[in-house]
PQR file with spaces between the fields and no chain letter, atoms N, CA, C, O and H, PARSE charges and radii, in Angstrom:
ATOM       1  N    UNK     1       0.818   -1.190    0.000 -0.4000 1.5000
ATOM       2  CA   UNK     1       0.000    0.000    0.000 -0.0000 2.0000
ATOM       3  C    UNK     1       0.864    1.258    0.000  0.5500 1.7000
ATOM       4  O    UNK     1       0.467    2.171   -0.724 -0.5500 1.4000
ATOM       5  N    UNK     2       1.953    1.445    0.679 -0.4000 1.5000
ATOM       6  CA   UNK     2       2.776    2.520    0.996 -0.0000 2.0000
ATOM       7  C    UNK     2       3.261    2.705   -0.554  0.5500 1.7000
ATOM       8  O    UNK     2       3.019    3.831   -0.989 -0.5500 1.4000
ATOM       9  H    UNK     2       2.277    0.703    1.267  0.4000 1.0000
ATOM      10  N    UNK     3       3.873    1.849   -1.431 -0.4000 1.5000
ATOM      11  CA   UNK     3       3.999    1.811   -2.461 -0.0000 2.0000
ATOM      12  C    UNK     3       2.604    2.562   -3.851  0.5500 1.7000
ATOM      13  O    UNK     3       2.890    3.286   -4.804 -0.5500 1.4000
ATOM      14  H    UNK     3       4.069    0.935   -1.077  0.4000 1.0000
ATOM      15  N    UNK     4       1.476    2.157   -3.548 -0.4000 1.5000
ATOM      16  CA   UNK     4       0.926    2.994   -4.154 -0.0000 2.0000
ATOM      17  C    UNK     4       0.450    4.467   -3.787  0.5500 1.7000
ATOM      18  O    UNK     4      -0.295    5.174   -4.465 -0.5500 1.4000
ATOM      19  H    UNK     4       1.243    1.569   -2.774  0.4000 1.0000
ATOM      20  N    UNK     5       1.012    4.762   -2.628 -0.4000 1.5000
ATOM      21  CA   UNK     5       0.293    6.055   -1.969 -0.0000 2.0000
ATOM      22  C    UNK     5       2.014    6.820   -2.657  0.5500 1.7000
ATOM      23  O    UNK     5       2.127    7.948   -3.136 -0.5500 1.4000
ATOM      24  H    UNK     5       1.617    4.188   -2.077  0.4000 1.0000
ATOM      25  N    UNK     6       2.985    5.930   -2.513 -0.4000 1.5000
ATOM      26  CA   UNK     6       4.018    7.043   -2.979 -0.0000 2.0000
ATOM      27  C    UNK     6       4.098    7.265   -4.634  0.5500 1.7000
ATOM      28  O    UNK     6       4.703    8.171   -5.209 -0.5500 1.4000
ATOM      29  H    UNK     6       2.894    5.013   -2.124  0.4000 1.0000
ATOM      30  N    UNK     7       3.358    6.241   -5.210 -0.4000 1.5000
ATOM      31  CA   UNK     7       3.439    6.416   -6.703 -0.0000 2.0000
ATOM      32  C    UNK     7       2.862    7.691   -7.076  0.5500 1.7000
ATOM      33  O    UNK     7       3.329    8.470   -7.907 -0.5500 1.4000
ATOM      34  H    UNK     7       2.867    5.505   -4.743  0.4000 1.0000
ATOM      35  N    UNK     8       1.332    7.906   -6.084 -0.4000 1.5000
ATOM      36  CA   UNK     8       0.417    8.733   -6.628 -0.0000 2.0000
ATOM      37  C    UNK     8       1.254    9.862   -6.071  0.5500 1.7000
ATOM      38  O    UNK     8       1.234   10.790   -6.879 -0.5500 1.4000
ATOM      39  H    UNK     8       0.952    7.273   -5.409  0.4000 1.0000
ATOM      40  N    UNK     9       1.886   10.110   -5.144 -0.4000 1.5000
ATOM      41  CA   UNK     9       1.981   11.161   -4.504 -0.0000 2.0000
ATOM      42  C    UNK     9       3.296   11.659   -5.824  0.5500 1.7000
ATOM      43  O    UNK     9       3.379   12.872   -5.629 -0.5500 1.4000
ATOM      44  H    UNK     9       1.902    9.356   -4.487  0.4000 1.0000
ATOM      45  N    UNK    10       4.112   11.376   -6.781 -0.4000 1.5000
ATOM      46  CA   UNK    10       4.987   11.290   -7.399 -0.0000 2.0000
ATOM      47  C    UNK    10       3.943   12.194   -8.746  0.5500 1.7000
ATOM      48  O    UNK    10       4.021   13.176   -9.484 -0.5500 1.4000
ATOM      49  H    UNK    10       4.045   10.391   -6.939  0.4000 1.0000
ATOM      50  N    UNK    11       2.925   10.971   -8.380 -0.4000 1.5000
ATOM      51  CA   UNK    11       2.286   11.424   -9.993 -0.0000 2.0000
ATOM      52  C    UNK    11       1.640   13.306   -9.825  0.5500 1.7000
ATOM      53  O    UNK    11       1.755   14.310  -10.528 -0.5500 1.4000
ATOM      54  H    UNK    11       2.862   10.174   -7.780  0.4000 1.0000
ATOM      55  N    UNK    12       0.892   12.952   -8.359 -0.4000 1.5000
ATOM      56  CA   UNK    12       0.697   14.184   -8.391 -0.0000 2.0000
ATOM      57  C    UNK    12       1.916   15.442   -8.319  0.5500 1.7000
ATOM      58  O    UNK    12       1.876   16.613   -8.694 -0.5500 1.4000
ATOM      59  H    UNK    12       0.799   12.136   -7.788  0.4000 1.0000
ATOM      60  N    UNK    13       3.070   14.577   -7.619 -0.4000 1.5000
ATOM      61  CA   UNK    13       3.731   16.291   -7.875 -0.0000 2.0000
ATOM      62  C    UNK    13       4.026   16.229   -9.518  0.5500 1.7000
ATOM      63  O    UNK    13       4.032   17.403   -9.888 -0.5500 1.4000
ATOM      64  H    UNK    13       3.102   13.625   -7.315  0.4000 1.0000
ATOM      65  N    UNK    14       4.218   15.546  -10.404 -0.4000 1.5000
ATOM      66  CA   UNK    14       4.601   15.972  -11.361 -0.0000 2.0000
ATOM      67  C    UNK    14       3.587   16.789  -12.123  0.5500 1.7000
ATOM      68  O    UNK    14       3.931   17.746  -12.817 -0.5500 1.4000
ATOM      69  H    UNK    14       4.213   14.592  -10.103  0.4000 1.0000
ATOM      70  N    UNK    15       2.187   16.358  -11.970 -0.4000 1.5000
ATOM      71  CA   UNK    15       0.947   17.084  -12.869 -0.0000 2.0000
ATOM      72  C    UNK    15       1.078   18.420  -12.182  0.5500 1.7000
ATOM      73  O    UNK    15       0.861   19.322  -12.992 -0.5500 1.4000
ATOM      74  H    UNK    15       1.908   15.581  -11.406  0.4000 1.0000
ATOM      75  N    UNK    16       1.378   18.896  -10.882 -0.4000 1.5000
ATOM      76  CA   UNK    16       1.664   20.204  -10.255 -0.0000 2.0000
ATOM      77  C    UNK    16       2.529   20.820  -10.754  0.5500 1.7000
ATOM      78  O    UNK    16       2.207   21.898  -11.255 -0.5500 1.4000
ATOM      79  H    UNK    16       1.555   18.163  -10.225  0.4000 1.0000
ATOM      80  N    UNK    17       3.885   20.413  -10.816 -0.4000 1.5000
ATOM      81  CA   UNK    17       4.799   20.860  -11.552 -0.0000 2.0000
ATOM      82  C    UNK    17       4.471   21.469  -12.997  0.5500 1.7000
ATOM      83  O    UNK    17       4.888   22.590  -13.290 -0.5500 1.4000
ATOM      84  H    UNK    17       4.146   19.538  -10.409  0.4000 1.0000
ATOM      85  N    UNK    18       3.804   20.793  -13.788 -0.4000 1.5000
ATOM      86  CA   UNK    18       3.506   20.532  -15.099 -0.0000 2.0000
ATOM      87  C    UNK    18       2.449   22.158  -15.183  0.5500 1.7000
ATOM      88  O    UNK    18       2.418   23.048  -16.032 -0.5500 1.4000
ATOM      89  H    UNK    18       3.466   19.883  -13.550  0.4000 1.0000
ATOM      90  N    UNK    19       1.834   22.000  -14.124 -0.4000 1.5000
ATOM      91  CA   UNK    19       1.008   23.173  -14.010 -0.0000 2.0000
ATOM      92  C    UNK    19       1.791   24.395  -13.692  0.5500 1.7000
ATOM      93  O    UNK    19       1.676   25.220  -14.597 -0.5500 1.4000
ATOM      94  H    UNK    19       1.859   21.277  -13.434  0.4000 1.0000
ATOM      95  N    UNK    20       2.365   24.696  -12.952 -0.4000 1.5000
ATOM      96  CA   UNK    20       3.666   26.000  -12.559 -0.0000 2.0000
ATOM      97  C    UNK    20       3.947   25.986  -13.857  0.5500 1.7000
ATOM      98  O    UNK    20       3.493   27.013  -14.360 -0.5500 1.4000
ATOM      99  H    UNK    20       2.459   24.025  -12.216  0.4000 1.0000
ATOM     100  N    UNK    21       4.570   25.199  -14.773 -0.4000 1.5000
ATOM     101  CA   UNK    21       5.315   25.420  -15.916 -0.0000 2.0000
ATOM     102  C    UNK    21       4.453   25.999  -16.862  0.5500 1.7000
ATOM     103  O    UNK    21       4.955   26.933  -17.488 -0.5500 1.4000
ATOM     104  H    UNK    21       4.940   24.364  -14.365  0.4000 1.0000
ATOM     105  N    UNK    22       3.084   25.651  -17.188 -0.4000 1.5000
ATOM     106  CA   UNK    22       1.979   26.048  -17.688 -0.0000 2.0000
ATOM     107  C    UNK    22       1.685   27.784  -17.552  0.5500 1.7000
ATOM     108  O    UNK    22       1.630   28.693  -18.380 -0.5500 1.4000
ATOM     109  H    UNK    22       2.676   24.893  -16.679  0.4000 1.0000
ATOM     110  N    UNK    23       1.532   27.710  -16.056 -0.4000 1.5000
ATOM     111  CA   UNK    23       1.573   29.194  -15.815 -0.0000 2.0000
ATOM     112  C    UNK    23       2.202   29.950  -16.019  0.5500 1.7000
ATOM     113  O    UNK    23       1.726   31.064  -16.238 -0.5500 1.4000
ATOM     114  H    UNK    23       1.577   26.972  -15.384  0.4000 1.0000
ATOM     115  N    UNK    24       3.783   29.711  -16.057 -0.4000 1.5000
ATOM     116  CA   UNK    24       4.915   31.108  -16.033 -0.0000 2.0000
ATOM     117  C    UNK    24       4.431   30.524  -17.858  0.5500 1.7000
ATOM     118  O    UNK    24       3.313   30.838  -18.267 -0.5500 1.4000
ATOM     119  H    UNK    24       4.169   28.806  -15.879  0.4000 1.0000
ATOM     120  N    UNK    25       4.998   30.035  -18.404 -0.4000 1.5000
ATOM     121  CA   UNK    25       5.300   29.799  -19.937 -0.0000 2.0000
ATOM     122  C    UNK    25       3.982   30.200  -20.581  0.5500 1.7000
ATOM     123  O    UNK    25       4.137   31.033  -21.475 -0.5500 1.4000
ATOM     124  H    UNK    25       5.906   29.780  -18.072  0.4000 1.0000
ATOM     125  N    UNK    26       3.019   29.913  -20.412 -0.4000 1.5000
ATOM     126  CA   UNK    26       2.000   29.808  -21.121 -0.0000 2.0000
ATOM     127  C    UNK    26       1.838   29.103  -22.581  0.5500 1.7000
ATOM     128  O    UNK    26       1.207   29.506  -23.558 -0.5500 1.4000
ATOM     129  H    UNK    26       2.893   29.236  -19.686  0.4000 1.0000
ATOM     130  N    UNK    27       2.646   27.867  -22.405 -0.4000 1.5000
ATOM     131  CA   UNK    27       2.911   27.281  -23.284 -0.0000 2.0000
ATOM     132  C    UNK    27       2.411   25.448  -23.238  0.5500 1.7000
ATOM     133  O    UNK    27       2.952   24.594  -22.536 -0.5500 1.4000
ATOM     134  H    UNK    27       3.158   27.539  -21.611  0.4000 1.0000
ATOM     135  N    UNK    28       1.269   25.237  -24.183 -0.4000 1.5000
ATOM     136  CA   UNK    28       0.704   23.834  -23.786 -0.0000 2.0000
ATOM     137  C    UNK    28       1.992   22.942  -23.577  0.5500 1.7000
ATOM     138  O    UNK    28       3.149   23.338  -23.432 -0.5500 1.4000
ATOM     139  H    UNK    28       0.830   25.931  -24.753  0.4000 1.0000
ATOM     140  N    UNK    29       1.569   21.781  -23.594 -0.4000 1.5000
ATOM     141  CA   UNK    29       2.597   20.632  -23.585 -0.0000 2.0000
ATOM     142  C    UNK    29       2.308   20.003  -25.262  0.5500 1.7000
ATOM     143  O    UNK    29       1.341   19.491  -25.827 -0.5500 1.4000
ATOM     144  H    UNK    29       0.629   21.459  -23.712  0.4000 1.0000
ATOM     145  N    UNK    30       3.613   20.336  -25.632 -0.4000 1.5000
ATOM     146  CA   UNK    30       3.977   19.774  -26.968 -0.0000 2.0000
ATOM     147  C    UNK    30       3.826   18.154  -27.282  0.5500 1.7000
ATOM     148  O    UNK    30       4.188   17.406  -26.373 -0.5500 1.4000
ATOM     149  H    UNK    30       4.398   20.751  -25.173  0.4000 1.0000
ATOM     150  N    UNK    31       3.355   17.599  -28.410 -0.4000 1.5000
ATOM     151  CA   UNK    31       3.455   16.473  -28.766 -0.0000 2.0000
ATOM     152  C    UNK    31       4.873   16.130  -29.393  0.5500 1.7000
ATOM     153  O    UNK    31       5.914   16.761  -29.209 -0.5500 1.4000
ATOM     154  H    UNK    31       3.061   18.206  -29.148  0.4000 1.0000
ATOM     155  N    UNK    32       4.632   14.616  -30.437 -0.4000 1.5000
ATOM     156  CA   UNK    32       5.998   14.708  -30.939 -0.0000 2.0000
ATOM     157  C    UNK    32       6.582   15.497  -32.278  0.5500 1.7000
ATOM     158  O    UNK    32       5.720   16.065  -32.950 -0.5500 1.4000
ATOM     159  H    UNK    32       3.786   14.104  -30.587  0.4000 1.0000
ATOM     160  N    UNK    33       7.358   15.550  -32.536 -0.4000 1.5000
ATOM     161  CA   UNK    33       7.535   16.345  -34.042 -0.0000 2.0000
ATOM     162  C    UNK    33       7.363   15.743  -34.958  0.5500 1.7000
ATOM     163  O    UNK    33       8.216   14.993  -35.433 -0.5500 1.4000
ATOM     164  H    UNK    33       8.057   15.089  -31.990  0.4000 1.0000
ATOM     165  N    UNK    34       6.019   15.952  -35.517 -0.4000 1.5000
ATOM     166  CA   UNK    34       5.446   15.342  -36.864 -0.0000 2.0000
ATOM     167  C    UNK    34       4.333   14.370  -36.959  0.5500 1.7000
ATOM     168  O    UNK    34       3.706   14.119  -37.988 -0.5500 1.4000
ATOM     169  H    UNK    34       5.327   16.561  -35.131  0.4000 1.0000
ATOM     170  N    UNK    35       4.142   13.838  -35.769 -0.4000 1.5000
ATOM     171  CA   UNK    35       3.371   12.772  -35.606 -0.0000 2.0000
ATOM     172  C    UNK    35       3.790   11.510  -36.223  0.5500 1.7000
ATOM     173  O    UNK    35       4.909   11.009  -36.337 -0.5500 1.4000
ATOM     174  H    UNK    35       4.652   14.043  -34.933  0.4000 1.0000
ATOM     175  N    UNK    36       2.016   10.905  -36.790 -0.4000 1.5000
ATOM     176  CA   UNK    36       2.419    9.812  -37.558 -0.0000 2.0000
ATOM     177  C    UNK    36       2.769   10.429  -39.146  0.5500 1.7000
ATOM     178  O    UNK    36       3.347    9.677  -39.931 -0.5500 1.4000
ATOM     179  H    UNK    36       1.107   11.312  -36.698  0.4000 1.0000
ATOM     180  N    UNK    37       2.431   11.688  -39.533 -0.4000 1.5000
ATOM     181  CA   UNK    37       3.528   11.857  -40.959 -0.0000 2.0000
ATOM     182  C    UNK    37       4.769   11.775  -40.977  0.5500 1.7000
ATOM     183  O    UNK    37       5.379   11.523  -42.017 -0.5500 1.4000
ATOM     184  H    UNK    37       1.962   12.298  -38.895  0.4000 1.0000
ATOM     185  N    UNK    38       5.540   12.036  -39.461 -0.4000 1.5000
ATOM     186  CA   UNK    38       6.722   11.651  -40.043 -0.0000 2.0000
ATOM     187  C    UNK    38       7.386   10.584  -39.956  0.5500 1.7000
ATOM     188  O    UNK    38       8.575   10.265  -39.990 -0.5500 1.4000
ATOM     189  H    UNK    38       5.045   12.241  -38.617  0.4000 1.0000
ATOM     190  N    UNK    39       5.794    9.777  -39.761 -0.4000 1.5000
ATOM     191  CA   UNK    39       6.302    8.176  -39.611 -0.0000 2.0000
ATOM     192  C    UNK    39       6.126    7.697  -41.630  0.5500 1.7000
ATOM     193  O    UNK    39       6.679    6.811  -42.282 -0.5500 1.4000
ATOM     194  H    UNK    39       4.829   10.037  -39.732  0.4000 1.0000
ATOM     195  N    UNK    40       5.338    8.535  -41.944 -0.4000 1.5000
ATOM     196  CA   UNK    40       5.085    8.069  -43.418 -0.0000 2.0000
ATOM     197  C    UNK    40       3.913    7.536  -43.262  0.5500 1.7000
ATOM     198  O    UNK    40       3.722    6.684  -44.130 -0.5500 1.4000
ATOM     199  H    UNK    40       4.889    9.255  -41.415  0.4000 1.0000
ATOM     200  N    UNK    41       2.725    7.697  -42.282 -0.4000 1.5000
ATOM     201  CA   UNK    41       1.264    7.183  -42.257 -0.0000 2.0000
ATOM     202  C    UNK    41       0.450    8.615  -41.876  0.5500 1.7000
ATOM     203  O    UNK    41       0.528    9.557  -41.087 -0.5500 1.4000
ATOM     204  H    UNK    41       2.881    8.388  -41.577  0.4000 1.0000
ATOM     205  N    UNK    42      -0.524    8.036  -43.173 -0.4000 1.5000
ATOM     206  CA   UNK    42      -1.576    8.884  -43.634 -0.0000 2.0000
ATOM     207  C    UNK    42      -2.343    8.858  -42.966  0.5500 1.7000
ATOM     208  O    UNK    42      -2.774   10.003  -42.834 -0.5500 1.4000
ATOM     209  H    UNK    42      -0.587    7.271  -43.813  0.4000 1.0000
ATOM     210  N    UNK    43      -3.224    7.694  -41.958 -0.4000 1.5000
ATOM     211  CA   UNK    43      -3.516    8.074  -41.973 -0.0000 2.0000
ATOM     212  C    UNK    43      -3.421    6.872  -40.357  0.5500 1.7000
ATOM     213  O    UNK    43      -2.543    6.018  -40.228 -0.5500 1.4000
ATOM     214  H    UNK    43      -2.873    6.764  -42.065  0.4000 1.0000
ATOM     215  N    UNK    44      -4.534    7.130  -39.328 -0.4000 1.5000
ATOM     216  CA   UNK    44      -4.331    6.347  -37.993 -0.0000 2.0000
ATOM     217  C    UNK    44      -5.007    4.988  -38.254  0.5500 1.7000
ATOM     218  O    UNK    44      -4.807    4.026  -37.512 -0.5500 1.4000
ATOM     219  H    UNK    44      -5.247    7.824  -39.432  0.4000 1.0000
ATOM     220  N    UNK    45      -5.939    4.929  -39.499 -0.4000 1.5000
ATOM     221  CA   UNK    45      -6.306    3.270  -39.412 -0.0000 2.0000
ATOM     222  C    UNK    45      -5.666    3.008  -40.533  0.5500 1.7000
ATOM     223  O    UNK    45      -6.066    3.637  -41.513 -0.5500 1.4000
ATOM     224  H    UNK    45      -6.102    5.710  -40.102  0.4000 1.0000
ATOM     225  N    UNK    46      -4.658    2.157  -40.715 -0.4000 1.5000
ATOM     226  CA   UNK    46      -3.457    1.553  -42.071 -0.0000 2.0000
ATOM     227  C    UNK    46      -4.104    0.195  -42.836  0.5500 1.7000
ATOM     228  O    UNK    46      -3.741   -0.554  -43.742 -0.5500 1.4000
ATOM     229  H    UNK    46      -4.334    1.645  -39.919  0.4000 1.0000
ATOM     230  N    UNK    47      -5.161    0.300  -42.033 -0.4000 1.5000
ATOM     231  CA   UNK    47      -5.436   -1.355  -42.238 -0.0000 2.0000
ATOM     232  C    UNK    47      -5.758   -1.518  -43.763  0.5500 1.7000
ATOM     233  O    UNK    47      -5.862   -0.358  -44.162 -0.5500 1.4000
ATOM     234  H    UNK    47      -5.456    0.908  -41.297  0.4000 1.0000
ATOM     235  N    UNK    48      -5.956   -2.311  -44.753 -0.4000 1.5000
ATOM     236  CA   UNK    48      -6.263   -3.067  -46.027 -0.0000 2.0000
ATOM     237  C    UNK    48      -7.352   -2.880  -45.889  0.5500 1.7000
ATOM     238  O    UNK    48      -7.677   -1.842  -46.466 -0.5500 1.4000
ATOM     239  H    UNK    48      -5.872   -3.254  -44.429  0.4000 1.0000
ATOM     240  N    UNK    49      -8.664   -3.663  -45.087 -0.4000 1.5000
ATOM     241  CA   UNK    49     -10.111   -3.796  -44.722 -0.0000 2.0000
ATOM     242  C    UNK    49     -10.430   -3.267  -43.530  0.5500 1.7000
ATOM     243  O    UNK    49     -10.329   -3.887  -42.472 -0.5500 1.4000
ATOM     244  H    UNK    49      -8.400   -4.506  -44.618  0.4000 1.0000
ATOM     245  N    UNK    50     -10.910   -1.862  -43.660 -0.4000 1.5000
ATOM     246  CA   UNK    50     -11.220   -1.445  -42.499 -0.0000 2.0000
ATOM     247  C    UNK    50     -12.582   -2.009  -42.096  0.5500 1.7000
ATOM     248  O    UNK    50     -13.295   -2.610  -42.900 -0.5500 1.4000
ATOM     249  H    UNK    50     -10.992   -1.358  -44.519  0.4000 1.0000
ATOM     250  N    UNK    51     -12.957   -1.766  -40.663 -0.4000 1.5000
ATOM     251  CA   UNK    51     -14.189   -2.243  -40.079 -0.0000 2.0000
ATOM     252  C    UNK    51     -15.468   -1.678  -40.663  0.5500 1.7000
ATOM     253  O    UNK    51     -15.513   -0.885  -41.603 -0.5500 1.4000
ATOM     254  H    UNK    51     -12.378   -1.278  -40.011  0.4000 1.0000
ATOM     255  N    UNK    52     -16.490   -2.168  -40.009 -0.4000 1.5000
ATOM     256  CA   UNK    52     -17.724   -1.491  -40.545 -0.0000 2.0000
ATOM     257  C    UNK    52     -18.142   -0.160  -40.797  0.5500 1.7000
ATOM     258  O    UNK    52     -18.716    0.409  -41.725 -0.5500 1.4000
ATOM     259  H    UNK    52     -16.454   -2.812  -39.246  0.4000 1.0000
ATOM     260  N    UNK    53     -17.439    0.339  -39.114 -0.4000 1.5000
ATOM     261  CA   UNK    53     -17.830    1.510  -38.865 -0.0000 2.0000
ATOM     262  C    UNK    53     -17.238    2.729  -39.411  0.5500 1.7000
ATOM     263  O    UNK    53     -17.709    3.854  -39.579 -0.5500 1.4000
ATOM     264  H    UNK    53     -16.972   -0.123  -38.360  0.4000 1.0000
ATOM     265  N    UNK    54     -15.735    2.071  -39.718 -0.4000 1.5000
ATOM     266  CA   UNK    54     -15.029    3.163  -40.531 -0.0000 2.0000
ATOM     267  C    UNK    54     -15.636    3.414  -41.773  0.5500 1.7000
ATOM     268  O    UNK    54     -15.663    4.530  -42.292 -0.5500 1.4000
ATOM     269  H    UNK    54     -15.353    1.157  -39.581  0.4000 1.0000
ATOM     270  N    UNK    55     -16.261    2.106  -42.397 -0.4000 1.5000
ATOM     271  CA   UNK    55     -16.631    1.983  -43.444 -0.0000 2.0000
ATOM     272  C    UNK    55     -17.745    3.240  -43.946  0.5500 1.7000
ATOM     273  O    UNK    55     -17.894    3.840  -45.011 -0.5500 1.4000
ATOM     274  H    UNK    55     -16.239    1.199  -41.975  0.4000 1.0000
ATOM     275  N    UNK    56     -18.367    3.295  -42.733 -0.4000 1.5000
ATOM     276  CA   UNK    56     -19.738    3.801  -43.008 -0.0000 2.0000
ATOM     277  C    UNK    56     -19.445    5.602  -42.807  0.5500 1.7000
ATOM     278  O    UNK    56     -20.195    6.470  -43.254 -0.5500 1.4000
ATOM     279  H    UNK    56     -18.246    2.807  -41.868  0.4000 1.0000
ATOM     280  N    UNK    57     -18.430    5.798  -42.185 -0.4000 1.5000
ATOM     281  CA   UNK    57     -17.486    7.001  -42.113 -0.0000 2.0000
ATOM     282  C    UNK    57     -16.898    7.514  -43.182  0.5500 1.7000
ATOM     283  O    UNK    57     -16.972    8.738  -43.295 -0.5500 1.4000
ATOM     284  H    UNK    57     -17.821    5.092  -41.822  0.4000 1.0000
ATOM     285  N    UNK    58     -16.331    6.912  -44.003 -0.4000 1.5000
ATOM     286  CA   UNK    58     -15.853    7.023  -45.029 -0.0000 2.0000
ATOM     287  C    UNK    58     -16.842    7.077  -46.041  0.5500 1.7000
ATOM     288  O    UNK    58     -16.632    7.845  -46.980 -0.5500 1.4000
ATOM     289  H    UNK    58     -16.271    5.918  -43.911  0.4000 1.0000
ATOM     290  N    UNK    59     -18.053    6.293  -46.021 -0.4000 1.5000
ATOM     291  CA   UNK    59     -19.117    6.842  -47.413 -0.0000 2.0000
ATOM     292  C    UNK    59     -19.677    7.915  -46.898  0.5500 1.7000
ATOM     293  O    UNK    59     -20.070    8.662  -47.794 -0.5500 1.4000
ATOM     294  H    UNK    59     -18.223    5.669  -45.258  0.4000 1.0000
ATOM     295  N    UNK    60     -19.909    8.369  -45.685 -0.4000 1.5000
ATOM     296  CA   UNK    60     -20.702    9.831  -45.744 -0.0000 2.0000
ATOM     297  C    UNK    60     -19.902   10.668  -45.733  0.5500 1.7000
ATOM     298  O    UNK    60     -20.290   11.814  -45.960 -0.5500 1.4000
ATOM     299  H    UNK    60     -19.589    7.763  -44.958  0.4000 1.0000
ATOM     300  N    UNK    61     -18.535   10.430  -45.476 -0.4000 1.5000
ATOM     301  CA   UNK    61     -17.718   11.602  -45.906 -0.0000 2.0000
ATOM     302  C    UNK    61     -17.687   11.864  -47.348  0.5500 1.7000
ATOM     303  O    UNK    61     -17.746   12.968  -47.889 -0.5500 1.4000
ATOM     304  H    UNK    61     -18.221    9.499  -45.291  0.4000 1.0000
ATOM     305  N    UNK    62     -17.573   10.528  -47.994 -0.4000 1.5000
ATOM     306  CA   UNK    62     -17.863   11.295  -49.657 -0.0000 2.0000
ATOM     307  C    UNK    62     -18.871   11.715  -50.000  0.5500 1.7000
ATOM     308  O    UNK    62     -19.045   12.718  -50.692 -0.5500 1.4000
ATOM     309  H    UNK    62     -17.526    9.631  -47.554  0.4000 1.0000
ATOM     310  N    UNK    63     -19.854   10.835  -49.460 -0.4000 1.5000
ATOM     311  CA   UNK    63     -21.352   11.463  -49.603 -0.0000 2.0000
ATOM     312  C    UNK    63     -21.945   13.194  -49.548  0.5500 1.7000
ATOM     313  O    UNK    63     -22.831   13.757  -50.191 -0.5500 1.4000
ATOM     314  H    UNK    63     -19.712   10.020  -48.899  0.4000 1.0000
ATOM     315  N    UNK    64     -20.883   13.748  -48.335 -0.4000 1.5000
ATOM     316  CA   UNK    64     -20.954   14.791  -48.001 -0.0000 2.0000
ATOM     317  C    UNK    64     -19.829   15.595  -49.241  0.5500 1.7000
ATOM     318  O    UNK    64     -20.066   16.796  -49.372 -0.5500 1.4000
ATOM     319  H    UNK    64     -20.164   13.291  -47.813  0.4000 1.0000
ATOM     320  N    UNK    65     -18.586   15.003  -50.187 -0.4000 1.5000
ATOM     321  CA   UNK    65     -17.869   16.070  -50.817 -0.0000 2.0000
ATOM     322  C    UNK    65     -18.765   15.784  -52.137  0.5500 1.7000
ATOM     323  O    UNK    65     -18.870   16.608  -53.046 -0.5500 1.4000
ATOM     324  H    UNK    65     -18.394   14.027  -50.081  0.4000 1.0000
ATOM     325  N    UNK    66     -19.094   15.125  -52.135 -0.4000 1.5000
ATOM     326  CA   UNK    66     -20.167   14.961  -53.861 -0.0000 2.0000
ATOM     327  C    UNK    66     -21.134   15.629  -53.662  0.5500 1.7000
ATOM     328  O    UNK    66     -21.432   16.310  -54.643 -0.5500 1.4000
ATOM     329  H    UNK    66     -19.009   14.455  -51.397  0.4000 1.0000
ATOM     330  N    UNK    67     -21.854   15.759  -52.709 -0.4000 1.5000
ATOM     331  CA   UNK    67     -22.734   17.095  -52.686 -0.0000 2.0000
ATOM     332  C    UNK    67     -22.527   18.308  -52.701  0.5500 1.7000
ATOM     333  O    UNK    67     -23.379   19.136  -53.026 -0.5500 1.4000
ATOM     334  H    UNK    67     -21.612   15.206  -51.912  0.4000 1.0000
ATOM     335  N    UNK    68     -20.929   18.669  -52.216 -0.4000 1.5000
ATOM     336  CA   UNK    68     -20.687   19.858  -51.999 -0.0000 2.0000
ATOM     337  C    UNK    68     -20.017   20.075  -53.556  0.5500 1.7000
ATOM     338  O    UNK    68     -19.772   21.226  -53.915 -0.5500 1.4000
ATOM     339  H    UNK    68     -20.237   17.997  -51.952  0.4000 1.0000
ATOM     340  N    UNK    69     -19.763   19.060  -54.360 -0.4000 1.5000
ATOM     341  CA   UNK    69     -19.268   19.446  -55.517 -0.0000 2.0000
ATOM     342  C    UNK    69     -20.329   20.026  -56.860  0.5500 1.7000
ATOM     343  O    UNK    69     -20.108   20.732  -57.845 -0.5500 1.4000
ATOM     344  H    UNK    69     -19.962   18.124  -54.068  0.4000 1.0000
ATOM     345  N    UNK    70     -21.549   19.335  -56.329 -0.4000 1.5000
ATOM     346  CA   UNK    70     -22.502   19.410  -57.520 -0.0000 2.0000
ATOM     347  C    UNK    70     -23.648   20.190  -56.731  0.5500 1.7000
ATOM     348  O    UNK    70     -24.809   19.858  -56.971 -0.5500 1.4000
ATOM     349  H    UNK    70     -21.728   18.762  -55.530  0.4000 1.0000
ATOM     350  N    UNK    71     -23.338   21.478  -55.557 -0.4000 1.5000
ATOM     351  CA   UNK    71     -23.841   22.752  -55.290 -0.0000 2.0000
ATOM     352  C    UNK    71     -24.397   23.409  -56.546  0.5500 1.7000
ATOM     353  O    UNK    71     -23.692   23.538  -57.547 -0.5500 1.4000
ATOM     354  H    UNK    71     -22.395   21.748  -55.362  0.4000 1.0000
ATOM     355  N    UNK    72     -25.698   23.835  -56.494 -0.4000 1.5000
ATOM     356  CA   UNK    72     -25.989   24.908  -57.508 -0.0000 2.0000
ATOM     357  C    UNK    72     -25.466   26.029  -57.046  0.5500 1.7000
ATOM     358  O    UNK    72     -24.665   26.674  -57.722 -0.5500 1.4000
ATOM     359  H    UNK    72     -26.270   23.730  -55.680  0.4000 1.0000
ATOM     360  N    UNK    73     -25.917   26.460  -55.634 -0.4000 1.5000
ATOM     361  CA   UNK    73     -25.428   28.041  -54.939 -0.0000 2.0000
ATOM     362  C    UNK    73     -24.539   27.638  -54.304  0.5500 1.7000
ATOM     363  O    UNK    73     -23.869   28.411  -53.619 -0.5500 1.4000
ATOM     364  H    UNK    73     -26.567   25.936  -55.084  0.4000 1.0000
């Protein structure tokens, strides 16, 4: 038990810390440089056969640029 009361107590000073730094800087906390482009992936699902749901994501997204292409106004 002493062991998890000192983990948290670790975790919390660091999210405190994290916060002071927040305040003077005013600067979020950075990710990595580039993400997954500069891994060379387009996109976060790589897969060949995506699932259903992506599936169904992906037709109303076109669904939605084919309409916006063949706008009268």
């Amino acid at each position: 038990m002493s062991t998890f009361i000192a983990a948290f107590v670790v975790l919390l000073a660091f999210f405190f810390l994290m916060s002071i730094g927040y305040l003077l800087k005013k600067k979020a906390v950075a990710g990595s440089c580039g993400g997954l482009g500069a891994l060379g992936i387009e996109k976060a699902c790589d897969c060949d056969d995506p699932c259903d749901k992506r599936k169904a994501r992906m037709a109303e997204q076109e669904r939605r640029e084919k309409l916006a292409q063949n706008r009268i106004i």
